[in-house]
C-alpha positions in Angstrom: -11.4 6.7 -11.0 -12.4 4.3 -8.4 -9.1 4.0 -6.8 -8.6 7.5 -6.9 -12.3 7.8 -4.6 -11.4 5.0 -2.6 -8.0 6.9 -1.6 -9.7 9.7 -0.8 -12.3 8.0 1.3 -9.2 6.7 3.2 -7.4 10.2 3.5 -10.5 11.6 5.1 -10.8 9.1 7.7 -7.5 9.1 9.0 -7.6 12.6 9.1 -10.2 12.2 11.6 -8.0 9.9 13.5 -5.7 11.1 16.4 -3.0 8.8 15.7 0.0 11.1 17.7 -2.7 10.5 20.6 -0.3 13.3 22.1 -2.6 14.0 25.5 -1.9 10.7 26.3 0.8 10.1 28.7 3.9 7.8 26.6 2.8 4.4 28.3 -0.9 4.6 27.6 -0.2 5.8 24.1 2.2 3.3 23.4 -0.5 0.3 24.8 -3.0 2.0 22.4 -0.7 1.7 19.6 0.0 -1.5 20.3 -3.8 -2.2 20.2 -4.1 -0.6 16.7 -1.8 -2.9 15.5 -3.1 -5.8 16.5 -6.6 -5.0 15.7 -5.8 -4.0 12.4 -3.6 -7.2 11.9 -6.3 -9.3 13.6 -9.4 -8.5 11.0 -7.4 -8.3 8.2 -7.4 -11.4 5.9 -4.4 -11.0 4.3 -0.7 -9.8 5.9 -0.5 -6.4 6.9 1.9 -3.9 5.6 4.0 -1.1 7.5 2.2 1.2 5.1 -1.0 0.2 6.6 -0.5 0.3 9.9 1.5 3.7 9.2 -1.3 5.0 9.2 -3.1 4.3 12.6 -0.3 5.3 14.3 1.8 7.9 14.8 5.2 9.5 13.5 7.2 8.6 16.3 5.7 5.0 16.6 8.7 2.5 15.8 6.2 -0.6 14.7 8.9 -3.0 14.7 8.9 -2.5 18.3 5.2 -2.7 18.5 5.2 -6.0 17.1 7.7 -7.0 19.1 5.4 -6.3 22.2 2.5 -7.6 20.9 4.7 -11.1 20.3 6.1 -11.4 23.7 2.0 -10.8 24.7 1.1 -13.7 22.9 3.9 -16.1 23.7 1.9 -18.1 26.0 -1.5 -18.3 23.6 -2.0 -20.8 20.8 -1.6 -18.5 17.8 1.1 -16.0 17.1 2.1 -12.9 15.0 4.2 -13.6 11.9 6.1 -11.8 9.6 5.2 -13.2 6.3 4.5 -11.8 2.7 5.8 -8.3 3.3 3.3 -8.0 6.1 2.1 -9.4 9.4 -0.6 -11.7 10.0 -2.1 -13.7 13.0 -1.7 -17.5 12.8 -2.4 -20.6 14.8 0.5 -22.2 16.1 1.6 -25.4 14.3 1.6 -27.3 17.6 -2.1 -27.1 17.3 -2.6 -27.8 13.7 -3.8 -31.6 14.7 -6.5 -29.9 17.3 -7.7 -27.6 14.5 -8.0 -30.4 11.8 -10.1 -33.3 14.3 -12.1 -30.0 15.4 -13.1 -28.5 11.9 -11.6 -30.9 9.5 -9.5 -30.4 6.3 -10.0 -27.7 4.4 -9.0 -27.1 0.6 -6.4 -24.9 1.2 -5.1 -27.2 3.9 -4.7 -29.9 1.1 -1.3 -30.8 0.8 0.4 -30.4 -2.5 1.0 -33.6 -4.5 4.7 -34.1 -5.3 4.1 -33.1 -8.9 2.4 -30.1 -8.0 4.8 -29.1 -5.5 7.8 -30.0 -8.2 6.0 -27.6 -10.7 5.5 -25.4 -7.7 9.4 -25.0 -7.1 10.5 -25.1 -10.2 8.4 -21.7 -11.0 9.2 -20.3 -7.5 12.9 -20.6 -8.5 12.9 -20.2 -12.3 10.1 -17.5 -12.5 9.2 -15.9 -14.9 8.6 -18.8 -16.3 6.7 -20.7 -19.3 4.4 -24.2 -19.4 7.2 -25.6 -22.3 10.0 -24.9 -20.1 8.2 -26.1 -17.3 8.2 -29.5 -19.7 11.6 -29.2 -20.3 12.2 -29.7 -17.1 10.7 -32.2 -16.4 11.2 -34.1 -19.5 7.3 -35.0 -19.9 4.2 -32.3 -20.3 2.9 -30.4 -17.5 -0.9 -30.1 -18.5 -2.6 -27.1 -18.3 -4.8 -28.9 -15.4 -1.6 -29.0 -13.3 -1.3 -25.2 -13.8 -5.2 -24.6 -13.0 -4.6 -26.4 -9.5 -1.8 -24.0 -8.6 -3.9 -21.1 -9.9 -6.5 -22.0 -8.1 -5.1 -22.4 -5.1 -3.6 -18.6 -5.8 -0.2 -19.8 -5.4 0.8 -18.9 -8.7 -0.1 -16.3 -11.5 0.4 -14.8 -14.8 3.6 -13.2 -15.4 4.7 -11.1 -18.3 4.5 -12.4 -21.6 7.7 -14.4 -22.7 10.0 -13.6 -26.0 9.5 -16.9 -27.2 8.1 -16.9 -30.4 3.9 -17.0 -30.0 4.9 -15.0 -26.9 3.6 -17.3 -24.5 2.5 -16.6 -20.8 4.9 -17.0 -18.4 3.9 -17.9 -14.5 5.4 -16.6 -10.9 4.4 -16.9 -7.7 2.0 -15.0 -5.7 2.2 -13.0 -2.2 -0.6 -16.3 -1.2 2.7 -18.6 -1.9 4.6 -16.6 0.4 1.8 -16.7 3.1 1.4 -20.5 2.4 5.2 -21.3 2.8 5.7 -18.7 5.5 8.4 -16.7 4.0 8.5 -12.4 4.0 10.2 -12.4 0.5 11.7 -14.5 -2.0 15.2 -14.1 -0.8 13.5 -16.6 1.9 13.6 -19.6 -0.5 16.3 -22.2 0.4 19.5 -21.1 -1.1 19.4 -23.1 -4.5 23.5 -23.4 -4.5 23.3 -24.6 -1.1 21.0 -27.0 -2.5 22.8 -27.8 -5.0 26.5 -28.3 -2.9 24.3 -30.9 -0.8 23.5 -33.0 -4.1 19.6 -32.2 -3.4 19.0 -30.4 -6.6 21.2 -29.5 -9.8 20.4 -26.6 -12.3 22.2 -28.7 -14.8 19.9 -31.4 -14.9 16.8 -29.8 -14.4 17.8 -27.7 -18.0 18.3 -30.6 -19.6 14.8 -32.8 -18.1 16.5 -35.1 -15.7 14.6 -34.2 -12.4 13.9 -37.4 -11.2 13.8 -39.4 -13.9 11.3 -42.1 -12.2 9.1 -39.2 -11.8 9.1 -38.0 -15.5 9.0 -42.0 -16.7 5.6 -42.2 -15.6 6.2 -43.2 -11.7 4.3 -39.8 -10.5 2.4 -38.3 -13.4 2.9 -34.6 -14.2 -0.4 -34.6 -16.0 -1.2 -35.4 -19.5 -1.8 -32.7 -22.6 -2.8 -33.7 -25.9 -3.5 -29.9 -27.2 -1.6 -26.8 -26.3 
């Protein structure tokens, strides 16, 4: 019932938007486009879709193009317009990210993953959906439910559908925020895993039957320890 209000709410107010901006002659419409775009992108938090920026824009406005305007603008600034999560979103350039970090200082979602986290972290973003025991499997020793909380919390990961294990237990994918984070538009993004594979960096094999790294599972990094399930 909300939703439905809130959709309506939204219909209304781009009804009252000229977004064919028709009186305009095409070069001035076409900049003010562009400046939709960008604002929209700009005070989002989160990437923008084509579907949201459909709808400050009109028919005829090709927003691939639009972007790609708005990209060459920025060439010369430190921060940039990427594609990323099914969307677009403003970010600082890497080339800066040592500026930003003596400026402001870390932050927690500028904490870099440990290499158990970001193991646990692939192996879901490959595997998913995916469950905690198979997770353990993997890995040959038990990944603790604090492991999983960290990923949660840092919204890289989620609940997926329950599994058909018996007990039915939850299973965990990745989230649009692990897109963001990595910088990839989709899935289809990740590395190849046969290409991985073919260059001896990861085998499927061995990861079914819990030899990933087996100094890592022997205790050298520690996925985490679980006494309870």
């Amino acid at each position: 019932m909300v939703g439905s209000a809130a959709r309506k709410g939204q219909n209304s107010q781009s009804a009252l938007l000229d977004t064919e901006l028709e009186h305009l002659p095409p070069e001035l419409r076409w900049r003010e486009w562009m400046g939709r775009v960008e604002a929209v992108i700009f005070a989002a938090t989160e990437p923008v879709t084509r579907e949201t920026l459909a709808r400050v824009v009109g028919r005829g406005c090709n927003i691939e193009l639009v972007i790609d305007d708005i990209r060459a603008e920025l060439a010369g600034r430190p921060y940039e317009l990427v594609s990323v999560a099914g969307g677009w979103q403003h970010r600082t350039k890497k080339a800066f990210g040592d500026v930003i970090r003596t400026a402001i200082g870390p932050t927690e979602s500028s904490r870099p993953l440990s290499q158990s986290e970001a193991l646990v972290l692939m192996c879901i973003a490959y595997f998913q959906p995916i469950t905690r025991g198979e997770l353990s499997i993997f890995f040959g020793k038990e990944v603790s439910r604090d492991l999983i909380g960290i990923l949660r919390s840092q919204n890289l990961i989620a609940s997926g559908p329950r599994s058909p294990q018996p007990g039915a237990p939850y299973t965990y994918v990745t989230t649009k925020a692990f897109l963001s984070h990595f910088g990839f538009d989709t899935l289809r993004d990740l590395p190849d895993f046969e290409a991985l594979e073919d260059a001896g960096l990861l085998s499927k094999e061995k990861l079914l039957g819990g030899h990933i790294m087996p100094d890592f599972a022997a205790g050298q990094e520690d996925v985490g320890d679980e006494t309870t399930e």
